[in-house]
C-alpha positions as CSV (number, residue, x, y, z in Angstrom):
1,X,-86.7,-56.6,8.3
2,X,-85.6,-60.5,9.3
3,X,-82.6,-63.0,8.7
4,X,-82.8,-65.9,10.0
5,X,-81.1,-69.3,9.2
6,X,-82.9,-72.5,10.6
7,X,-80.3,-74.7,8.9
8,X,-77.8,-75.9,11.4
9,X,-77.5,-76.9,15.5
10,X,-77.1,-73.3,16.1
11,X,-80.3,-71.1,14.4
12,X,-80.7,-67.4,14.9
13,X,-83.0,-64.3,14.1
14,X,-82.3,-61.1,13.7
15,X,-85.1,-58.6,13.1
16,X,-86.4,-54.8,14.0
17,X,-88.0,-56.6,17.0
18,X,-85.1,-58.3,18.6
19,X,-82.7,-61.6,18.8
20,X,-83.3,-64.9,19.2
21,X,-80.7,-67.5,19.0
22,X,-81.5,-71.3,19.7
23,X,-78.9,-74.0,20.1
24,X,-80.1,-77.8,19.3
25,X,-78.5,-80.5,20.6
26,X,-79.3,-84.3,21.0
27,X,-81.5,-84.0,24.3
28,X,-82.8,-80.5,24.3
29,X,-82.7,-77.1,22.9
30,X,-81.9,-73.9,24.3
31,X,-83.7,-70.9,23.1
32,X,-82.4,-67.5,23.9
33,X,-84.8,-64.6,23.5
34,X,-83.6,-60.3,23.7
35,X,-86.0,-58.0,23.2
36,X,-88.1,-55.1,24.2
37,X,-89.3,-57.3,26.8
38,X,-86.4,-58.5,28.1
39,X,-83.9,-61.1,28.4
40,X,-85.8,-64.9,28.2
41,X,-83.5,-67.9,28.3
42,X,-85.5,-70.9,28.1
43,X,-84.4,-75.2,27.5
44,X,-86.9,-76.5,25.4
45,X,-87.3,-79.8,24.2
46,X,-86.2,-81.5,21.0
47,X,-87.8,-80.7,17.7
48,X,-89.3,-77.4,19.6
49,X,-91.1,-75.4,17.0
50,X,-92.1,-72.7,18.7
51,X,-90.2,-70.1,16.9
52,X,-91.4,-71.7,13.2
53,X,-95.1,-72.3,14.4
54,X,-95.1,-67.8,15.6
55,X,-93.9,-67.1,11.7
56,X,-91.0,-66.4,13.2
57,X,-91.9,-62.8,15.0
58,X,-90.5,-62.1,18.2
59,X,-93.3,-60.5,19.5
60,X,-95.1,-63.7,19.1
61,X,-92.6,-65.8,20.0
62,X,-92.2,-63.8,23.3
63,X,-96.2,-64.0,23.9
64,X,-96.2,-67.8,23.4
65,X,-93.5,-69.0,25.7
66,X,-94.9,-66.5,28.4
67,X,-98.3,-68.2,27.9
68,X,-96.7,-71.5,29.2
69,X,-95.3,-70.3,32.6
70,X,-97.6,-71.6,35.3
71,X,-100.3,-68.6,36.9
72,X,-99.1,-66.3,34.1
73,X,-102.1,-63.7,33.5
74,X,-101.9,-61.9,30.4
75,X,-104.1,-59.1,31.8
């Protein structure tokens, strides 16, 4: 099951998977990730929609900001 709520600065989703909170403001956002991979705090930029563009599922979510750290392997 999910809740989410995408309508104000501060957005969050709740699911059987995790947490994820993000905080917009006018230069950047922060994007706060808890789940059974861990902790990932991240400052994204502006507009980011990577939590939208991974239907919002954590595992997803997860896998796609992990794809974007330099020499990550997903081996």
């Amino acid at each position: 099951m999910k809740y989410y709520s995408e309508r104000f600065p501060l957005k969050f989703l709740f699911s059987d998977s995790g947490i994820c909170l993000g905080v917009d403001t006018k230069r950047c956002s922060f994007l706060f990730l808890v789940s059974r991979s861990g902790l990932i705090a991240r400052k994204r930029p502006v507009g980011d929609k990577v939590v939208e563009n991974n239907d919002y599922e954590i595992p997803r979510i997860v896998k796609a900001m992990m794809a974007e750290l330099p020499n990550h392997n997903d081996d």
